[in-house]
mmCIF file of the N, C-alpha and C atoms, coordinates in Angstrom:
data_MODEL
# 
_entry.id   MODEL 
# 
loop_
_atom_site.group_PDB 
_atom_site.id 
_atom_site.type_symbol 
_atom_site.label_atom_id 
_atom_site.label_alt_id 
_atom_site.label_comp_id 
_atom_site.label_asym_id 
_atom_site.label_entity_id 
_atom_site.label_seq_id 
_atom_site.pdbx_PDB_ins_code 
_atom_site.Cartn_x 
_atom_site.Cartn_y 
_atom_site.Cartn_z 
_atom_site.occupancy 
_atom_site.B_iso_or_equiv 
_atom_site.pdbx_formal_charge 
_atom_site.auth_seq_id 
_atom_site.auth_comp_id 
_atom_site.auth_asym_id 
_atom_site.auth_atom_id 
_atom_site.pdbx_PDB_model_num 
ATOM 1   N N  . UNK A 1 1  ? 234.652 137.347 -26.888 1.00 0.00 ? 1  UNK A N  1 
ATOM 2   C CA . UNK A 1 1  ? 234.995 137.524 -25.490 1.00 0.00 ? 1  UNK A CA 1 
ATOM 3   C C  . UNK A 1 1  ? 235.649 136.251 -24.988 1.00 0.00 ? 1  UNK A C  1 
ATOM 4   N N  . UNK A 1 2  ? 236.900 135.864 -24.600 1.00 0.00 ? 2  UNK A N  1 
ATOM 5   C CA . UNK A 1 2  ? 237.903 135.355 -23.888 1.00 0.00 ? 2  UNK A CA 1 
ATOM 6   C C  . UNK A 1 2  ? 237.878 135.304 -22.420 1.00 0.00 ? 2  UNK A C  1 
ATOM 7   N N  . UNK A 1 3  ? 236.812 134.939 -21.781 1.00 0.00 ? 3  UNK A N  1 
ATOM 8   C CA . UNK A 1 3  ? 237.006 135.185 -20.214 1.00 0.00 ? 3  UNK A CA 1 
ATOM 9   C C  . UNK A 1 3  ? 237.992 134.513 -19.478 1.00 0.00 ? 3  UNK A C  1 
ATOM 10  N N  . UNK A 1 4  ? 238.281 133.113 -20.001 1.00 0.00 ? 4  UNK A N  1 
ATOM 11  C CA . UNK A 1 4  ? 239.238 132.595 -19.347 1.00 0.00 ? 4  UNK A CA 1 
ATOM 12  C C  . UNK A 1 4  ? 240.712 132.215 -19.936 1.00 0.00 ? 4  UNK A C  1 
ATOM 13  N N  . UNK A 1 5  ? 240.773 133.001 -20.983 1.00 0.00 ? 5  UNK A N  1 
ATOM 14  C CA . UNK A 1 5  ? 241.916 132.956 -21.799 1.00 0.00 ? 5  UNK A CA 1 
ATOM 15  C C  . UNK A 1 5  ? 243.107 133.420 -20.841 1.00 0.00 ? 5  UNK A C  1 
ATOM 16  N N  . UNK A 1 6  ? 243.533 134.341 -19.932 1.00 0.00 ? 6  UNK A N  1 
ATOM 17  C CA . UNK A 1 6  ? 244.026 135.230 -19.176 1.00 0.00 ? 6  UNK A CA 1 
ATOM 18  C C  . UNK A 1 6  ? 244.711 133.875 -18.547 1.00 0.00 ? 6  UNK A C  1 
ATOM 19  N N  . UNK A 1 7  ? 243.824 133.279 -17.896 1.00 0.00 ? 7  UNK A N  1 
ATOM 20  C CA . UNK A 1 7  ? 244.502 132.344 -16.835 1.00 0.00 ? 7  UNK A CA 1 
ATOM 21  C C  . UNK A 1 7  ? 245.034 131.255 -17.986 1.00 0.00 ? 7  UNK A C  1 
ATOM 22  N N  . UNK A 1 8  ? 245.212 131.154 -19.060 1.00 0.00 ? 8  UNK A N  1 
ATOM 23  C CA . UNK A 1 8  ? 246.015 130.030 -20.017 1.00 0.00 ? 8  UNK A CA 1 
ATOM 24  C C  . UNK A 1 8  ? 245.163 128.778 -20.405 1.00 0.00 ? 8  UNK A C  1 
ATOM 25  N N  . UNK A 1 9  ? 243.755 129.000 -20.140 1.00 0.00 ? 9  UNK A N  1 
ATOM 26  C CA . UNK A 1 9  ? 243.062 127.366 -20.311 1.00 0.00 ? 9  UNK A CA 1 
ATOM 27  C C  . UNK A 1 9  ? 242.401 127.572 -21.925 1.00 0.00 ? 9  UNK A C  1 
ATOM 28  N N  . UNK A 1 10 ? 242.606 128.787 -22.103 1.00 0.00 ? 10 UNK A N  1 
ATOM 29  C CA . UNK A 1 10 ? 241.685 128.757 -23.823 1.00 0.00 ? 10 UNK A CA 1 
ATOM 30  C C  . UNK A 1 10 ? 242.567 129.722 -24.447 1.00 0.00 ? 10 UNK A C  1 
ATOM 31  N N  . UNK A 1 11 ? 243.134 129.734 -26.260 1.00 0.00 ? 11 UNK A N  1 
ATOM 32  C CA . UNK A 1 11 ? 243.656 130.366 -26.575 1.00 0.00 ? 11 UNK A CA 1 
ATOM 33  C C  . UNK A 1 11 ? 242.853 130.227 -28.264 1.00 0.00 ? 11 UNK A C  1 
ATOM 34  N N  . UNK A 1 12 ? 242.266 131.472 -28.457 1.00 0.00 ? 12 UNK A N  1 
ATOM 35  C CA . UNK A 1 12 ? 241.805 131.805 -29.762 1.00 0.00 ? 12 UNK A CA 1 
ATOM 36  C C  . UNK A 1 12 ? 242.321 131.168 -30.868 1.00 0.00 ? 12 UNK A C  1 
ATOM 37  N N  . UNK A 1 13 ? 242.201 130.559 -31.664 1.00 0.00 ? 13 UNK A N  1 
ATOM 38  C CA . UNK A 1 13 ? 242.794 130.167 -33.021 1.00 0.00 ? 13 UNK A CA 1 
ATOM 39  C C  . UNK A 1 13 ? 242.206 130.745 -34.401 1.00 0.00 ? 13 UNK A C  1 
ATOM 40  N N  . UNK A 1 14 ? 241.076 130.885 -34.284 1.00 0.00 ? 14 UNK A N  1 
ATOM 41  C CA . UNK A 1 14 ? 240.339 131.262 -35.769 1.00 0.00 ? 14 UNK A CA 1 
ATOM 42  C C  . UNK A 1 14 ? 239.060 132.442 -35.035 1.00 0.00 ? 14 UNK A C  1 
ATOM 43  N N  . UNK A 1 15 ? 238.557 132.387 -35.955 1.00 0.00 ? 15 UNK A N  1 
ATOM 44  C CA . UNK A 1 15 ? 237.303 133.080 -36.596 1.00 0.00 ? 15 UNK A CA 1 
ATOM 45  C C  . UNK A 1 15 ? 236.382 132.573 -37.597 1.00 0.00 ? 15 UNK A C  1 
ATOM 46  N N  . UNK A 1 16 ? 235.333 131.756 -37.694 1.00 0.00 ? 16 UNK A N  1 
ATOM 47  C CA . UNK A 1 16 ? 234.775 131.075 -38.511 1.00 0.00 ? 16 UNK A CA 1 
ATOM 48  C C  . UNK A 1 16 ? 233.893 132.333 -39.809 1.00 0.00 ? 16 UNK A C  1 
ATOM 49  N N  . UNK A 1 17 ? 233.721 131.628 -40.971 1.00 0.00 ? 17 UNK A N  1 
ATOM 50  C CA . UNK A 1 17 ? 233.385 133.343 -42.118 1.00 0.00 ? 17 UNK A CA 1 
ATOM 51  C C  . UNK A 1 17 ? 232.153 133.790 -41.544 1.00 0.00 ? 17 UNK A C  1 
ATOM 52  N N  . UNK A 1 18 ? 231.421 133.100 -40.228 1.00 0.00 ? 18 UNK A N  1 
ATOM 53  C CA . UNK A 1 18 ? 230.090 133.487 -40.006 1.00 0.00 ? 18 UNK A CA 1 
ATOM 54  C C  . UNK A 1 18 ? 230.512 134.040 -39.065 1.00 0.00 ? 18 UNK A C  1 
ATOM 55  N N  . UNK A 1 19 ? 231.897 134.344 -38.279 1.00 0.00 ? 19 UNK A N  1 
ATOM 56  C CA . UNK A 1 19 ? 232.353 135.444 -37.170 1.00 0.00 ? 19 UNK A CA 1 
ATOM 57  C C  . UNK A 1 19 ? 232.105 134.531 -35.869 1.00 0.00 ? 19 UNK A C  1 
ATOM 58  N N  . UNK A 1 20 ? 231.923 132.977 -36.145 1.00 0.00 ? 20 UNK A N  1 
ATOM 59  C CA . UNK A 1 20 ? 232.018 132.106 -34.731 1.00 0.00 ? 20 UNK A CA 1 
ATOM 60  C C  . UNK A 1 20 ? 233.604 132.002 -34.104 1.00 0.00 ? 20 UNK A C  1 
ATOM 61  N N  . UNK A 1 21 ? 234.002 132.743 -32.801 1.00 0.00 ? 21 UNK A N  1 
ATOM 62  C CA . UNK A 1 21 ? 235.184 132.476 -32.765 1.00 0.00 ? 21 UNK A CA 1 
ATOM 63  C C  . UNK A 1 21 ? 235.445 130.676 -32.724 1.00 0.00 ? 21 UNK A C  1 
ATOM 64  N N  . UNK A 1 22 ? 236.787 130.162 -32.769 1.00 0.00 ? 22 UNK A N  1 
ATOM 65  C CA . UNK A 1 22 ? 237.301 128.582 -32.082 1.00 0.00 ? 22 UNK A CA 1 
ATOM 66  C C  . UNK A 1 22 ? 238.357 128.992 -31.543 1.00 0.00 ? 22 UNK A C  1 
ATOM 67  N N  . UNK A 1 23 ? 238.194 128.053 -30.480 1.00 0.00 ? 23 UNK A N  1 
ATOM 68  C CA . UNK A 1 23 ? 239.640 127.925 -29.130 1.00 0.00 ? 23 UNK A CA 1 
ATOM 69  C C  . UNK A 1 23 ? 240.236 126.570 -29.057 1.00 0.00 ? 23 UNK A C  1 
ATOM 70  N N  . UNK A 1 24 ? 241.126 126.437 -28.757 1.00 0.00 ? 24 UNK A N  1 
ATOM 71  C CA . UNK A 1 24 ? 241.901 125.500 -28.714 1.00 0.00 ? 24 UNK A CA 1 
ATOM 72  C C  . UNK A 1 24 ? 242.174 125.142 -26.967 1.00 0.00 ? 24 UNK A C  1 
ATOM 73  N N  . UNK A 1 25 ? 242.052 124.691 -26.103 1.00 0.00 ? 25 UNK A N  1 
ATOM 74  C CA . UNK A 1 25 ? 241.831 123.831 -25.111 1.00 0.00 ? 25 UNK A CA 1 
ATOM 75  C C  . UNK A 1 25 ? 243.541 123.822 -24.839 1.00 0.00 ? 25 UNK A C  1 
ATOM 76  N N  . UNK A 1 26 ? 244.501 124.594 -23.805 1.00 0.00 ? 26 UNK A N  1 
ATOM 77  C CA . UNK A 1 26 ? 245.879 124.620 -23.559 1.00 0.00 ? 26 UNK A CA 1 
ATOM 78  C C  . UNK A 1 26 ? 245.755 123.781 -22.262 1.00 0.00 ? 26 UNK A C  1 
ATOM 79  N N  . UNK A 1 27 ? 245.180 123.707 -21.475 1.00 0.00 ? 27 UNK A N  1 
ATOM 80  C CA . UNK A 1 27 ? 245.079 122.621 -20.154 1.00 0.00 ? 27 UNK A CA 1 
ATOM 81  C C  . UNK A 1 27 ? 243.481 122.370 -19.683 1.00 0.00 ? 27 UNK A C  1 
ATOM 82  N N  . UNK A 1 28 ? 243.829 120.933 -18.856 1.00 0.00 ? 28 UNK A N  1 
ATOM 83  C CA . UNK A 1 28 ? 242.072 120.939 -18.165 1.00 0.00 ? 28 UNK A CA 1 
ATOM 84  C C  . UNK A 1 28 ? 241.759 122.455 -17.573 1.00 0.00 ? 28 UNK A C  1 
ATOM 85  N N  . UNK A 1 29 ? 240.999 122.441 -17.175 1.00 0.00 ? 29 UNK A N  1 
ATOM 86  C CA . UNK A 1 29 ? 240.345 123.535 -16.477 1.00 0.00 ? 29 UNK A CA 1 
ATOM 87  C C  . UNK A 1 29 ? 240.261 122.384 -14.829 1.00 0.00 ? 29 UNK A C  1 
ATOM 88  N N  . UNK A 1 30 ? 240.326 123.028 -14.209 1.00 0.00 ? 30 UNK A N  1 
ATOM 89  C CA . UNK A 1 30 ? 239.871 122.874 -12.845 1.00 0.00 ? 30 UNK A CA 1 
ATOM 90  C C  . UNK A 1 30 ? 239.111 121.905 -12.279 1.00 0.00 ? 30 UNK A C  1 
ATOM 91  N N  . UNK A 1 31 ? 239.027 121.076 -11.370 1.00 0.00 ? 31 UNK A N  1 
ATOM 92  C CA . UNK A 1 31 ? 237.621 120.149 -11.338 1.00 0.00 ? 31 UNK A CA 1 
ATOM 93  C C  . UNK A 1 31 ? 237.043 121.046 -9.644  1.00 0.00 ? 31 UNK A C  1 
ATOM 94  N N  . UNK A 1 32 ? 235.829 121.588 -10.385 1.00 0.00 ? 32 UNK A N  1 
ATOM 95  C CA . UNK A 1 32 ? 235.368 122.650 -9.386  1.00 0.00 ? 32 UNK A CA 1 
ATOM 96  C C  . UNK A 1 32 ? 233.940 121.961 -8.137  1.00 0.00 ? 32 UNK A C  1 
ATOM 97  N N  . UNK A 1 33 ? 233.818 122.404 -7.243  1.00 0.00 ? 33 UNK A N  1 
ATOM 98  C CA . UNK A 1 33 ? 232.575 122.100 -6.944  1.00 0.00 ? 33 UNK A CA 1 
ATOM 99  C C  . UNK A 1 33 ? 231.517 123.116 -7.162  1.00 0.00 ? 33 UNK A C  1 
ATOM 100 N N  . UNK A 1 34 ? 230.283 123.167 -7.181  1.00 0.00 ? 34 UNK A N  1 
ATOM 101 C CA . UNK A 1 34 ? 229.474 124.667 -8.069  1.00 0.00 ? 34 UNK A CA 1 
ATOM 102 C C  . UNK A 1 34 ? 229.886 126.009 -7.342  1.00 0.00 ? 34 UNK A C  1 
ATOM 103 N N  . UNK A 1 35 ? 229.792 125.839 -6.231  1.00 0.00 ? 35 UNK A N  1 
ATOM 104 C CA . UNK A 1 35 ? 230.450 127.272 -5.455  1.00 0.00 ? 35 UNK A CA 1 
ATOM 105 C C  . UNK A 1 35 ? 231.853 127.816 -6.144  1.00 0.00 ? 35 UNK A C  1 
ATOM 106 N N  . UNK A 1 36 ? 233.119 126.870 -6.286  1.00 0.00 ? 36 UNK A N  1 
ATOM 107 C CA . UNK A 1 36 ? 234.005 127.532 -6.654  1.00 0.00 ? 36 UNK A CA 1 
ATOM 108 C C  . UNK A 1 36 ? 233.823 127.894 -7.818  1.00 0.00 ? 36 UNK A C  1 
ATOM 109 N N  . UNK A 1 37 ? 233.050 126.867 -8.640  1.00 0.00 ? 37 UNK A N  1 
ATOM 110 C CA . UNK A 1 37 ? 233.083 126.920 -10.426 1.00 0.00 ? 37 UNK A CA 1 
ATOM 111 C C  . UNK A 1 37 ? 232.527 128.725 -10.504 1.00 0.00 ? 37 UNK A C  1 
ATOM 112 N N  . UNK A 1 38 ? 231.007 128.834 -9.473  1.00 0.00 ? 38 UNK A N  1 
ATOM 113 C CA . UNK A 1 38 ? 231.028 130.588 -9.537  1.00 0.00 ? 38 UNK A CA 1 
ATOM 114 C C  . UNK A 1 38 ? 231.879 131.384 -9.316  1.00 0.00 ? 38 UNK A C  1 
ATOM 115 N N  . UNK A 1 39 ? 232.753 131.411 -8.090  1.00 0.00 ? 39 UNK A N  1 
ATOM 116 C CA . UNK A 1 39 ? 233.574 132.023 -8.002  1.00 0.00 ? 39 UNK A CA 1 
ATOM 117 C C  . UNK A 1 39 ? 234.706 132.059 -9.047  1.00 0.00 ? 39 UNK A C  1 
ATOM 118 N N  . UNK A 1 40 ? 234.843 131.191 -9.465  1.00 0.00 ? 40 UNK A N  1 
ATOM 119 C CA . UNK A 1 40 ? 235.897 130.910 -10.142 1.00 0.00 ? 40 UNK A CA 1 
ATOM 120 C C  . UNK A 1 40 ? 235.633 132.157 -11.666 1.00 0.00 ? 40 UNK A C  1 
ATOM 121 N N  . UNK A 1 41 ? 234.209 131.791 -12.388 1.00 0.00 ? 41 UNK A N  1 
ATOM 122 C CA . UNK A 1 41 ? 233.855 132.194 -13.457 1.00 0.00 ? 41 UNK A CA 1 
ATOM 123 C C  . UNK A 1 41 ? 234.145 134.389 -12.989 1.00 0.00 ? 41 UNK A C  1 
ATOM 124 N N  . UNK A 1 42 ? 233.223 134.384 -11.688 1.00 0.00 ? 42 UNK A N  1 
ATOM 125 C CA . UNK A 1 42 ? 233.469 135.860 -11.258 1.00 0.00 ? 42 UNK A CA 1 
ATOM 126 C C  . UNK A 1 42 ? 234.438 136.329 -11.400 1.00 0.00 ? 42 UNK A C  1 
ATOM 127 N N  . UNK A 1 43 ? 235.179 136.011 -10.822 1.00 0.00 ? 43 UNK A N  1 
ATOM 128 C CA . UNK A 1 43 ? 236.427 136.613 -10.690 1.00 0.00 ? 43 UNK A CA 1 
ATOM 129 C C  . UNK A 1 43 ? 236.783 136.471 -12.253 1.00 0.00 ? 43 UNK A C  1 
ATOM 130 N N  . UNK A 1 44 ? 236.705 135.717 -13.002 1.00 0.00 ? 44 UNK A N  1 
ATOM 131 C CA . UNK A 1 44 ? 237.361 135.636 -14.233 1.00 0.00 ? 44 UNK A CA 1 
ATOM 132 C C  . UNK A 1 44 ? 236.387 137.175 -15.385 1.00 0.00 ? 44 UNK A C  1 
ATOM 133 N N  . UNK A 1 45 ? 235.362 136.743 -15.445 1.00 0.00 ? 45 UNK A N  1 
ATOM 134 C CA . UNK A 1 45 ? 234.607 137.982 -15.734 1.00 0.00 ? 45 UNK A CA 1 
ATOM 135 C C  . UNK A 1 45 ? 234.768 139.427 -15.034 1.00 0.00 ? 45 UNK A C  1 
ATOM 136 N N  . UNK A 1 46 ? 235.238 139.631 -14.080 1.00 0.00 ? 46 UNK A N  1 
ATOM 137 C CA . UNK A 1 46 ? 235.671 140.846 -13.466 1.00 0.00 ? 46 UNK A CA 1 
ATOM 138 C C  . UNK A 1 46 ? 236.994 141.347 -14.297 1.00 0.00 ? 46 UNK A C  1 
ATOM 139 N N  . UNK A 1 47 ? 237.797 140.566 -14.063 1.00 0.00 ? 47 UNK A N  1 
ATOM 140 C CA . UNK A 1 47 ? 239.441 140.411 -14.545 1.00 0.00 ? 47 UNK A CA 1 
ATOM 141 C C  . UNK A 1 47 ? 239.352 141.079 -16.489 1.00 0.00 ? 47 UNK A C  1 
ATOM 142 N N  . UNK A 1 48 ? 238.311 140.520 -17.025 1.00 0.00 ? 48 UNK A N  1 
ATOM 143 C CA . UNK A 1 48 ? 237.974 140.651 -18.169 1.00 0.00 ? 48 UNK A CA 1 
ATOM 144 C C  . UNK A 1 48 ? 237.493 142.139 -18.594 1.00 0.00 ? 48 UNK A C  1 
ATOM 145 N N  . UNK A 1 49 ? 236.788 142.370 -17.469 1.00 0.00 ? 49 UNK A N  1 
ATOM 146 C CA . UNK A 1 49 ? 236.082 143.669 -17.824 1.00 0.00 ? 49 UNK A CA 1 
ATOM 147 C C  . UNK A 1 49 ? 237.057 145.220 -17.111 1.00 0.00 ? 49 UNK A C  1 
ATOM 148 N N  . UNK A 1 50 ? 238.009 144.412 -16.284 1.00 0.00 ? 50 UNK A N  1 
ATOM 149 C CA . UNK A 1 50 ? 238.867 145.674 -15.567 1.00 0.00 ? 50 UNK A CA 1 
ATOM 150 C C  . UNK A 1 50 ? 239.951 145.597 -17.038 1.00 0.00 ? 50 UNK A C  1 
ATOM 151 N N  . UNK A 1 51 ? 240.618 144.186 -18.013 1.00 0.00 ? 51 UNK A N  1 
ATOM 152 C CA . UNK A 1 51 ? 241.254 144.421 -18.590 1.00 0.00 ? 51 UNK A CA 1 
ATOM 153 C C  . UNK A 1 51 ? 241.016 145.610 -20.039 1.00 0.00 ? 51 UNK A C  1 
ATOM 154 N N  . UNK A 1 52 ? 239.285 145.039 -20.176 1.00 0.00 ? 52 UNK A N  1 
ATOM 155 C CA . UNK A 1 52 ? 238.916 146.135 -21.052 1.00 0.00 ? 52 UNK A CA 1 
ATOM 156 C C  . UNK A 1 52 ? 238.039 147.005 -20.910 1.00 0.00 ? 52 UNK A C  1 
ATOM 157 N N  . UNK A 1 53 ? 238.433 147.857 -19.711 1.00 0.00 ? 53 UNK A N  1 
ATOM 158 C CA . UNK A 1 53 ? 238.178 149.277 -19.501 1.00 0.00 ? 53 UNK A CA 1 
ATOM 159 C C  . UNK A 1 53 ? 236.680 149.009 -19.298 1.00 0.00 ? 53 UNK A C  1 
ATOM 160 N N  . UNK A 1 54 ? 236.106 148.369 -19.084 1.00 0.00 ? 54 UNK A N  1 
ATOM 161 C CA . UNK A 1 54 ? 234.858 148.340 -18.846 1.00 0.00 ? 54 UNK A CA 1 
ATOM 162 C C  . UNK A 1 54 ? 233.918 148.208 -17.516 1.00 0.00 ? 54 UNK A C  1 
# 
């Protein structure tokens, strides 16, 4: 699961043989205060679950 891949801050690279995904880090992420960091994560988990039908 990729929650914040969408917005460009994480992009999949592998699959480890034990099925651990790794990401590769494309920009900082945000410097949040805890309120936005939730909001921030929500909305990203929503976005995730409308993309896969869920």
């Amino acid at each position: 699961m990729q929650v914040v891949g969408p917005s460009g801050y994480y992009e999949l690279t592998a699959t480890d043989p034990d099925g651990w995904p790794h990401y590769k880090q494309l920009k900082p992420m945000p410097d949040l205060n805890p309120f936005e960091q939730e909001n921030f994560l929500k909305d990203h988990v929503l976005l995730y679950f409308e993309e896969n039908g869920i």
